[in-house]
C-alpha positions in Angstrom: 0.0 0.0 0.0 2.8 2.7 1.2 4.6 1.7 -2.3 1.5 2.6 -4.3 1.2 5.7 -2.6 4.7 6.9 -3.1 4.7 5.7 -6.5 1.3 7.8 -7.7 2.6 10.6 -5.5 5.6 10.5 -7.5 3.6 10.5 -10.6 1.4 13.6 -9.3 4.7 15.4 -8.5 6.1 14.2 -12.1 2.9 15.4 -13.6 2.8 18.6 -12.0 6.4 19.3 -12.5 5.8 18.9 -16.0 3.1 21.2 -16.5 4.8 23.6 -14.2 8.2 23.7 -16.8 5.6 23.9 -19.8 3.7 27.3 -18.2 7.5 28.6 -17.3 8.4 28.0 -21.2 5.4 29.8 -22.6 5.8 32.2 -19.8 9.1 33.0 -21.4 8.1 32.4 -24.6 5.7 35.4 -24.5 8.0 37.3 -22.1 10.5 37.0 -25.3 7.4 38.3 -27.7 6.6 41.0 -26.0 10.3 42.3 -25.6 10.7 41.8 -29.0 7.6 43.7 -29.9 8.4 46.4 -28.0 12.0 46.9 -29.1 10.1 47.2 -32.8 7.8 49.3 -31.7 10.5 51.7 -29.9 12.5 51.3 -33.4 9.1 52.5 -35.4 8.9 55.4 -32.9 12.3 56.3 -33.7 12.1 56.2 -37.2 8.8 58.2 -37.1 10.5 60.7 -35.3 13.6 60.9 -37.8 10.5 61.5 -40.5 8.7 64.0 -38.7 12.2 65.7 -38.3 13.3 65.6 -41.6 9.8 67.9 -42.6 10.7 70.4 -39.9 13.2 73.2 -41.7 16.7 72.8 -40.8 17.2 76.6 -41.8 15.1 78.9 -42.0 15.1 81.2 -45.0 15.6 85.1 -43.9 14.4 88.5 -45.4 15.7 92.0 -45.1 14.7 94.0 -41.9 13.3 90.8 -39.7 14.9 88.0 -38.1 12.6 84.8 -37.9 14.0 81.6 -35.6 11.9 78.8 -34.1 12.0 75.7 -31.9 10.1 72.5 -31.7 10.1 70.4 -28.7 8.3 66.8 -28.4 6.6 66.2 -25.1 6.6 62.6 -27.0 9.2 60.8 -29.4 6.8 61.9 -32.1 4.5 64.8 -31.8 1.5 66.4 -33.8 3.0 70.2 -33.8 4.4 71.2 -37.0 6.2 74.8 -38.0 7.5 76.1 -41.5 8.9 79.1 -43.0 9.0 79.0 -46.8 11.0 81.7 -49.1 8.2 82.8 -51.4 10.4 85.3 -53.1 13.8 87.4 -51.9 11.3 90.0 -49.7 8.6 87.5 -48.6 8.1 84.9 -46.5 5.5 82.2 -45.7 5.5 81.6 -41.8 2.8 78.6 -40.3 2.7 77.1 -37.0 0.4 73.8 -37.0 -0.8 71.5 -33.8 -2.8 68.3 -34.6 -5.3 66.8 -32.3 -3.9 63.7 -31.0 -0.3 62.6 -29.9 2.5 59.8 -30.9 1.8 58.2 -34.7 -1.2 58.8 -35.4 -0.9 62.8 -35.1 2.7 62.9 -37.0 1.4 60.9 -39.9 -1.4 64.1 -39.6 1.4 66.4 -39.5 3.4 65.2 -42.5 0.2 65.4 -44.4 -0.7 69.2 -43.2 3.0 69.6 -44.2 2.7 68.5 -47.8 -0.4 70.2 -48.4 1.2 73.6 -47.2 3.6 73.7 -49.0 2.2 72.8 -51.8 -0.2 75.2 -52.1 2.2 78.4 -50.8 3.2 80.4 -53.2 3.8 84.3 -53.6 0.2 84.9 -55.3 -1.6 82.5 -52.8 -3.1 84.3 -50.2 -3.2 83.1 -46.4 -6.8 82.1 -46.2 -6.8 80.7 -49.8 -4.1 78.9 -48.6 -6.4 77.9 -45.8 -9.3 76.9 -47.6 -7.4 74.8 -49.7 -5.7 72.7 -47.0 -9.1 72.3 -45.5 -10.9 71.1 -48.1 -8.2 68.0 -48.4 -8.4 67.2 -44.9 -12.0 67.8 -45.2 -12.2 64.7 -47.5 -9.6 62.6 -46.0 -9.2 63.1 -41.8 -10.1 60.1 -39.8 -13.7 61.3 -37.8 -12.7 63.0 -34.1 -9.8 64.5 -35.5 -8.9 68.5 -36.6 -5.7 70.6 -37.0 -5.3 74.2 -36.2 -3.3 76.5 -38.1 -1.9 79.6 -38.3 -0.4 80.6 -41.7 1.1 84.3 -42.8 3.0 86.0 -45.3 5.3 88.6 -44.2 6.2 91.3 -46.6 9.6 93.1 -45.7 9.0 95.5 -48.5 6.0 97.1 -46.8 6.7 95.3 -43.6 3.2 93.7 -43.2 2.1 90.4 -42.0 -1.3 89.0 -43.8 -2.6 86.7 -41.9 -5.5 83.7 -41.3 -5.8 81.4 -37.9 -8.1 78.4 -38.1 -8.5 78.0 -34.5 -5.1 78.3 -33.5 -3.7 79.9 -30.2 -3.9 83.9 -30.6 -0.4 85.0 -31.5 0.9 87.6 -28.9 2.6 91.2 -30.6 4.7 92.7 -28.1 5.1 96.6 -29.6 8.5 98.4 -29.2 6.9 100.9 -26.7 5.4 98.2 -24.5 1.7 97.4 -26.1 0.9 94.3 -26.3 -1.5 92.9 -28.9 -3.4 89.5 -29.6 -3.5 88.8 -33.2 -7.4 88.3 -32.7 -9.4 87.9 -35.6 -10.0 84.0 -37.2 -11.5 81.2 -38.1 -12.5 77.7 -37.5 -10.0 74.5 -37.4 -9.2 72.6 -40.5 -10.6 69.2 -41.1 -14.1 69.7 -39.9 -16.1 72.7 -41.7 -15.4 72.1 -45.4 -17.7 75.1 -46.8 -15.4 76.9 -44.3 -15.0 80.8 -45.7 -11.3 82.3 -44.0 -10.3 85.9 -44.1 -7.1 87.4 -44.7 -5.7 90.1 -42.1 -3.4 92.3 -41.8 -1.0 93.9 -38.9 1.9 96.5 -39.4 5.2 95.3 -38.0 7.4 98.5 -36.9 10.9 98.9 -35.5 11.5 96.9 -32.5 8.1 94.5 -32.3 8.1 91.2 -31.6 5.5 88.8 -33.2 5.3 85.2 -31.4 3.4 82.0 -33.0 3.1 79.3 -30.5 1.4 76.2 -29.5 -0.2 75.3 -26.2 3.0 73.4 -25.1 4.6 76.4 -24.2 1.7 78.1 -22.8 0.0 74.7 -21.0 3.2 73.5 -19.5 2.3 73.0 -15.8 4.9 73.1 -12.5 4.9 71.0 -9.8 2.3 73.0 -8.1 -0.2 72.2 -10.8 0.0 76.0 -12.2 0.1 76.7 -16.2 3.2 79.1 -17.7 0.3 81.0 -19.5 0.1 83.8 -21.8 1.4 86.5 -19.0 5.0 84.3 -17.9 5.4 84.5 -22.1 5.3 88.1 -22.9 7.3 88.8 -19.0 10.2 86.8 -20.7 9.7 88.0 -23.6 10.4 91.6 -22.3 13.2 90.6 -19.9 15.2 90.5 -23.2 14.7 93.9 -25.0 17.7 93.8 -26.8 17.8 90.0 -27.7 18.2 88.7 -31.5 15.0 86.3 -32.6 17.3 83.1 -32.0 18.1 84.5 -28.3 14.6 85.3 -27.5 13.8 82.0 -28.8 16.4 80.0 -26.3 15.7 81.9 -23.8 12.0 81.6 -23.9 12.7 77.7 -23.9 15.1 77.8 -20.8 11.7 79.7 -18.9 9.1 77.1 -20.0 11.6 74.1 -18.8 12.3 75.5 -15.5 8.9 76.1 -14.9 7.8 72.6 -15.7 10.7 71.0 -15.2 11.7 69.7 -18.6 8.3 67.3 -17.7 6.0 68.8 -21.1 2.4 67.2 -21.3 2.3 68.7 -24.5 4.7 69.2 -28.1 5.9 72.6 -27.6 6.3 74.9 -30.6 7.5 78.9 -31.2 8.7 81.0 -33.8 9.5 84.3 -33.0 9.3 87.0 -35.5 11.5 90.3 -34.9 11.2 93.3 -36.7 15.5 95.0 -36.6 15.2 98.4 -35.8 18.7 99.2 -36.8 17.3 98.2 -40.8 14.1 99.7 -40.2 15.8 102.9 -38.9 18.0 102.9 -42.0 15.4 102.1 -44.4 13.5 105.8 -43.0 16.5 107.6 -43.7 17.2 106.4 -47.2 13.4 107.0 -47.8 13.6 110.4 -46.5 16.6 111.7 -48.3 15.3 110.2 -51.7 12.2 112.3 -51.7 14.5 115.2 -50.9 
């Protein structure tokens, strides 16, 4: 009897070892899977974010009597916040800052679609909100249902130094005047990829000696300290002014250097800017040589 217990225990204990080693394999066998599927997934990431890199300008083009530098920081390895400024001809430019609903893939597959359709519709006769109405009528017909894409596109003209402009539902851009006023760039429209019998305006602001225009996205202005408080509007155009004398590319890394400490580098959202400066010295220069021609 005691033998035929120890022998079926010994099966049992077989048995179960058995099954035991087979769950540890399988265990490991999807432990493996997984690994693997997340190293691809963290390569696709990375190549996603070389694309969306490659479509953000590595230089940006330059006319006479502004300086024009911007930034674009990924709270994500990929992002749905998009920038451009494209050389429409030796004394224009065409300046957009984007955000797309959405984070990680989906949005940057958005973004390099906004990105092709932008620029290839600017051009020097193409007005901001034709420009507009164009890119909305292809995402109109072709965005996946829940999702939209603010934009702000202008033309600045350094031969009568204006800045035509059209926002579809993007953040107001703040003008910081040379004597201290400060401006909202108020007037718009709706976001892209949800009205398609949209109708967008063009605008217009003067840009003197000394302003400041800055196009941003709300991951400069939404970026939150460890108290739970937002950088806002206000802690933008305070930095902004700390720095009277700074070039567009200072502003710009200075500006950066405020919104990190704030939120310590932690962003919830892509980050975007693009600062526009109008050089008095050129401006300044320009007067004089206008005045003494009419002489």
């Amino acid at each position: 009897m005691a033998t035929m217990i120890v022998g079926v225990s010994s099966e049992l204990y077989k048995r179960s070892r058995e099954r035991l080693e087979a769950k540890n394999r399988e265990l490991q066998r999807t432990i493996e899977q997984e690994a693997a599927e997340r190293e691809q997934h963290g390569q696709e990431l990375q190549q996603a974010r070389e694309i969306q890199e490659s479509l953000l300008p590595k230089q940006l083009p330059q006319i006479p009597g502004f300086e024009i530098d911007g930034l674009w920081e990924p709270a994500r390895v990929v992002g749905g916040d998009y920038y451009d400024v494209i050389q429409l001809s030796e004394t224009r430019l065409g300046i957009c800052v984007a955000d797309v609903v959405g984070k990680s893939i989906s949005a940057a597959l958005l973004m390099a679609n906004v990105q092709a359709s932008i620029r290839a519709f600017a051009g020097e006769s193409t007005s901001p909100s034709s420009l507009c109405s164009r890119v909305n009528s292809v995402l109109c017909s072709s965005i996946a249902p829940g999702k939209f894409v603010t934009l702000f596109y202008g033309v600045l003209d350094a031969r009568t130094r204006t800045f035509t402009y059209t926002n579809a539902g993007h953040l107001l851009p703040i003008l910081m005047r040379s004597r201290g006023k400060t401006e909202e760039l108020r007037d718009g429209g709706a976001v892209l990829g949800v009205f398609p019998a949209w109708k967008y305006e063009d605008f217009v602001v003067k840009l003197e000696a000394g302003d400041r225009l800055l196009l941003f996205t709300d991951g400069i202005t939404e970026a939150w300290s460890a108290e739970g408080e937002e950088f806002g509007e206000q802690r933008l155009v305070s930095g902004s002014r700390k720095h009277p004398q700074a070039s567009a590319s200072e502003l710009k890394s200075a500006l950066l250097a405020d919104v990190k400490r704030f939120c310590n580098a932690q962003f919830r959202d892509d980050a975007t800017l693009i600062v526009i400066s109008a050089v008095p010295q050129f401006c300044d220069a320009e007067r004089e040589f206008e005045a003494t021609a009419h002489i």
